[in-house]
PAZAPA-4460 file (N, C-alpha, C; in steps of 0.05 Angstrom, whole numbers, plus 32768, in hexadecimal, padded with zeros to 4 digits):
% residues 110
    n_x    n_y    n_z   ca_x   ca_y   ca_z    c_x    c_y    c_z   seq   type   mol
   8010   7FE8   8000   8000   8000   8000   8011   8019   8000     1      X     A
   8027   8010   7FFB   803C   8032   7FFA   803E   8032   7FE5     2      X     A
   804C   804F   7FE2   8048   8063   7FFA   802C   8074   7FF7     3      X     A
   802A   807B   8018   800D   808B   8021   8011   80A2   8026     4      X     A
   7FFA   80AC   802D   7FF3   80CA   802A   7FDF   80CC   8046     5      X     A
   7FE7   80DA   8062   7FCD   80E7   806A   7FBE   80FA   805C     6      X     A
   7FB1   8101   8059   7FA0   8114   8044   7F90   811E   805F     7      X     A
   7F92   8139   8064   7F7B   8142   807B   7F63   814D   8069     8      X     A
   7F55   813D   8069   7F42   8138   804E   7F2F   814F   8065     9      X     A
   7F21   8164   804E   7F13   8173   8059   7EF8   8172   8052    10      X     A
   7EED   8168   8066   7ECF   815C   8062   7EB4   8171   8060    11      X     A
   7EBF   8195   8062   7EAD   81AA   805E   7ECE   81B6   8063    12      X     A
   7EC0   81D1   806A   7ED3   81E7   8060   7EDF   81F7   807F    13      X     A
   7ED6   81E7   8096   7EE1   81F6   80B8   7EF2   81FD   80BC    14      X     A
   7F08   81F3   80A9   7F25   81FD   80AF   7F30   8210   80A2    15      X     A
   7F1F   8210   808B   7F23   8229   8074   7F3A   8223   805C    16      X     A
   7F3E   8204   806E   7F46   81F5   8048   7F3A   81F0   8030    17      X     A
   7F4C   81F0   8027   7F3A   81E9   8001   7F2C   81CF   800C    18      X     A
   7F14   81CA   8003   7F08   81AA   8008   7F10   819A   7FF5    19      X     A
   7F12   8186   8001   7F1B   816F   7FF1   7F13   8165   7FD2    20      X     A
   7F1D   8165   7FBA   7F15   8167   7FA5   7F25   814F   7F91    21      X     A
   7F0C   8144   7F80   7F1E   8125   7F6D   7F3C   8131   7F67    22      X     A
   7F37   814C   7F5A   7F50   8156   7F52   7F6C   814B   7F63    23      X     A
   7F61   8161   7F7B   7F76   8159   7F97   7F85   8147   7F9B    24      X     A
   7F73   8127   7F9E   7F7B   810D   7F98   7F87   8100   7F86    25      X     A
   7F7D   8116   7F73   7F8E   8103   7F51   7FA8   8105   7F51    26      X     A
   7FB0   812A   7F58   7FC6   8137   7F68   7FE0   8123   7F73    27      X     A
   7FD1   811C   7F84   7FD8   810E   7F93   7FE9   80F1   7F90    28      X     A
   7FD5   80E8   7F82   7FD8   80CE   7F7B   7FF9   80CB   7F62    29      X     A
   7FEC   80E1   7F54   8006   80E5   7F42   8021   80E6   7F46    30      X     A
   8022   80E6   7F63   803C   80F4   7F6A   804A   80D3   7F77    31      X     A
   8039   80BD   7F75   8039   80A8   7F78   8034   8090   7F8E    32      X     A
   801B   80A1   7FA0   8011   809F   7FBB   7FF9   808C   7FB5    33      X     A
   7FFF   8073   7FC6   7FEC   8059   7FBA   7FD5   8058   7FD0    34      X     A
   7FD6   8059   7FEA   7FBD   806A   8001   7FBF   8083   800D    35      X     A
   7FA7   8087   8018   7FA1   809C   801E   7F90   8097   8036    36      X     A
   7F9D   809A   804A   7F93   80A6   806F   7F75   80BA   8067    37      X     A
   7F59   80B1   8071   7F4A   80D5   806A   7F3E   80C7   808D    38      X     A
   7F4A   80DE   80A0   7F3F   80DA   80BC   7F24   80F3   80BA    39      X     A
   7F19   80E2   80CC   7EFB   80E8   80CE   7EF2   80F2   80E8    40      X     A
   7EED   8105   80ED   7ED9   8106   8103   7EBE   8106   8100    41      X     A
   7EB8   80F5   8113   7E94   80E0   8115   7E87   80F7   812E    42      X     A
   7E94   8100   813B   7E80   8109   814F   7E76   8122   814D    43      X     A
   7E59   812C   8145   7E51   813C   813E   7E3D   8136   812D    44      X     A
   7E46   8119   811D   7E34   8124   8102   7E27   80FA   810F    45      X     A
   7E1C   80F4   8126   7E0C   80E0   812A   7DFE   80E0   813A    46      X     A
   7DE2   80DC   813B   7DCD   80DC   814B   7DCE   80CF   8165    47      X     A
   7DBF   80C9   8172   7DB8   80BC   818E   7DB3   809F   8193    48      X     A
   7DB4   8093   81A2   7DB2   8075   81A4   7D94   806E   819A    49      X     A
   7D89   8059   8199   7D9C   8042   8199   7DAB   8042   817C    50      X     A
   7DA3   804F   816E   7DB9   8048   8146   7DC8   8054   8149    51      X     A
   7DCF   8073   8150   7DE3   8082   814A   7DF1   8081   8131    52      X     A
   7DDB   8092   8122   7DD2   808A   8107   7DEA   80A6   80FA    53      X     A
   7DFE   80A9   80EC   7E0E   80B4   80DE   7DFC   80C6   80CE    54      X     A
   7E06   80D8   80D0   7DF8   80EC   80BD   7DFC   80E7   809B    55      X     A
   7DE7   80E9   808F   7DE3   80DA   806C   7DFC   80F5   805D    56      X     A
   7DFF   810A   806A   7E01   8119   8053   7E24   811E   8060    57      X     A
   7E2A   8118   8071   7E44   8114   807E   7E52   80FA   8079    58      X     A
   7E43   80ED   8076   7E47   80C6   8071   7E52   80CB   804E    59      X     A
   7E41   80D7   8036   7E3F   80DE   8027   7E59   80E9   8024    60      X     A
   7E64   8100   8031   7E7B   8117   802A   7E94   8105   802E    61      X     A
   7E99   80EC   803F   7EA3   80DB   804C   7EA8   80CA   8030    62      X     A
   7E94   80B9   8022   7E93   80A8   800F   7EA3   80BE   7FFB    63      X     A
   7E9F   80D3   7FF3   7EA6   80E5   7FE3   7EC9   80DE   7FDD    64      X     A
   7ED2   80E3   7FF0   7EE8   80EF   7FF3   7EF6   80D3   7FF4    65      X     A
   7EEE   80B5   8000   7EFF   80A1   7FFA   7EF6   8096   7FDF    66      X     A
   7EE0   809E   7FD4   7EDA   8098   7FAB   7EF3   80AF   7F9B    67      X     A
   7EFE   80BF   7FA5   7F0C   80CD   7F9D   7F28   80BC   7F98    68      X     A
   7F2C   80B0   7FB0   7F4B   80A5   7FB3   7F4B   807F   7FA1    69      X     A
   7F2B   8079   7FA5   7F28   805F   7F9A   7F24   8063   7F83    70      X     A
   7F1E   807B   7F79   7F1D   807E   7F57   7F35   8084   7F4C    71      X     A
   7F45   807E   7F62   7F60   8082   7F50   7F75   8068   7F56    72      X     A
   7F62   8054   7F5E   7F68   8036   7F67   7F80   803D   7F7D    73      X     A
   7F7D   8044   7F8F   7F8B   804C   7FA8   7F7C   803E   7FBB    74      X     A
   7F8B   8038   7FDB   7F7E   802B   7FEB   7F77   8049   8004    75      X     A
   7F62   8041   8010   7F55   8055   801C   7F52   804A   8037    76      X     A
   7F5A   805B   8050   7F5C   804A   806A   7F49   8065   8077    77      X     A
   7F38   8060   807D   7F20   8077   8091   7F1C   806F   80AD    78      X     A
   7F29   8082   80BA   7F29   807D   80E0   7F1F   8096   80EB    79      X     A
   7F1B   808C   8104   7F15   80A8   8113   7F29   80B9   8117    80      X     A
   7F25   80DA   811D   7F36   80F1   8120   7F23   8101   8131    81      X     A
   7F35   810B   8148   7F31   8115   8161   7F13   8115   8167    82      X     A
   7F0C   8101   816C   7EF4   80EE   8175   7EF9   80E3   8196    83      X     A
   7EFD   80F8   81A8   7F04   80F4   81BD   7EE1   80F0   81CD    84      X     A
   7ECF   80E6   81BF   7EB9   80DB   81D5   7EB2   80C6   81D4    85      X     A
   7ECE   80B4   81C9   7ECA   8098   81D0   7EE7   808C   81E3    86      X     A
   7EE8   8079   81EA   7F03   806A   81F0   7EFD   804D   81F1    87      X     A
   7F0C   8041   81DE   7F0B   8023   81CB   7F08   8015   81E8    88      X     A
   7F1A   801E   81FE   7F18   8004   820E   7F03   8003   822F    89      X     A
   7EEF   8011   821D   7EDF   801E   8232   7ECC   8006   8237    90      X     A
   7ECA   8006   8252   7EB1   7FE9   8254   7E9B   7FF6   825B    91      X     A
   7E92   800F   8253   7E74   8023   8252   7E61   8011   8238    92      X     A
   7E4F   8011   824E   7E33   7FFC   822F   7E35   8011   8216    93      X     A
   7E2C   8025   8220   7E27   803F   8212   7E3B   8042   81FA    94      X     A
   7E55   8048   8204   7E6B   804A   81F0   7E6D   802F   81E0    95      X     A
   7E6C   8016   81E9   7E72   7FFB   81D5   7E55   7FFF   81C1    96      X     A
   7E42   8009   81C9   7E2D   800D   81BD   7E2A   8020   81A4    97      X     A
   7E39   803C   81AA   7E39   804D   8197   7E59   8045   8185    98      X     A
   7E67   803D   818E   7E85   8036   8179   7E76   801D   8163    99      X     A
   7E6A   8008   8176   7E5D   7FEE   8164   7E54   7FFC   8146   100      X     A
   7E41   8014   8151   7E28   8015   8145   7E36   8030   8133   101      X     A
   7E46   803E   813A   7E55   804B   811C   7E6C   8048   810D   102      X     A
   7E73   802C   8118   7E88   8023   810E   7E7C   8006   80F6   103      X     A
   7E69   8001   80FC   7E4F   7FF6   80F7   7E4A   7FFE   80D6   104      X     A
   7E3B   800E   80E0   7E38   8026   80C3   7E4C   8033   80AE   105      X     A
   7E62   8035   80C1   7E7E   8038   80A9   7E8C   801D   8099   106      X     A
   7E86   8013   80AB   7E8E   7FF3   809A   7E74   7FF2   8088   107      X     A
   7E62   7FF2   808B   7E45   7FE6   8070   7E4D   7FF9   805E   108      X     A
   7E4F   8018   8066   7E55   8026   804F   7E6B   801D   803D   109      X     A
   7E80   8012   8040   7EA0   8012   8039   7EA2   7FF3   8036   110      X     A
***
């Protein structure tokens, strides 16, 4: 899978970077970068128990941006980024409940 690329893939415009664009990636790719890192922050854009259902149009901007890097037959690795309202080794029902259930949903999508 080398060599990679974090890409701080910009999923709207908060930081006042250019957003992420096929171009960007093609960019990218050219320069001879075979993955691409796009970290995600989940918290904000998912509803309340029991689904903690991902937002369609955030889920969407998400798919966007790794069709970008897979249309250029690149491998695409999507994790969480400063998503500090979970902790993996938490024995909270609640938390194994909401990681299950949006980690859940990112895998069906992908």
């Amino acid at each position: 899978m080398e060599p990679g690329q974090y890409h701080g893939c910009q999923h709207g415009n908060r930081l006042g970077q250019p957003v992420t664009t096929q171009a960007m990636i093609d960019a990218v790719h050219k320069q001879g970068f075979k993955t691409m890192r796009e970290p995600v922050t989940w918290n904000g854009h998912f509803g309340g128990s029991p689904t903690y259902t991902i937002d369609a149009t955030w889920m969407a901007r998400v798919a966007a941006i790794a069709n970008y890097a897979l249309n250029d037959s690149m491998y695409v690795m999507i994790n969480t980024h400063h998503d500090g309202w979970y902790n993996l080794s938490s024995t909270s029902p609640t938390v194994q409940a909401e990681v299950v259930a949006i980690w859940t949903q990112i895998a069906n999508a992908f």
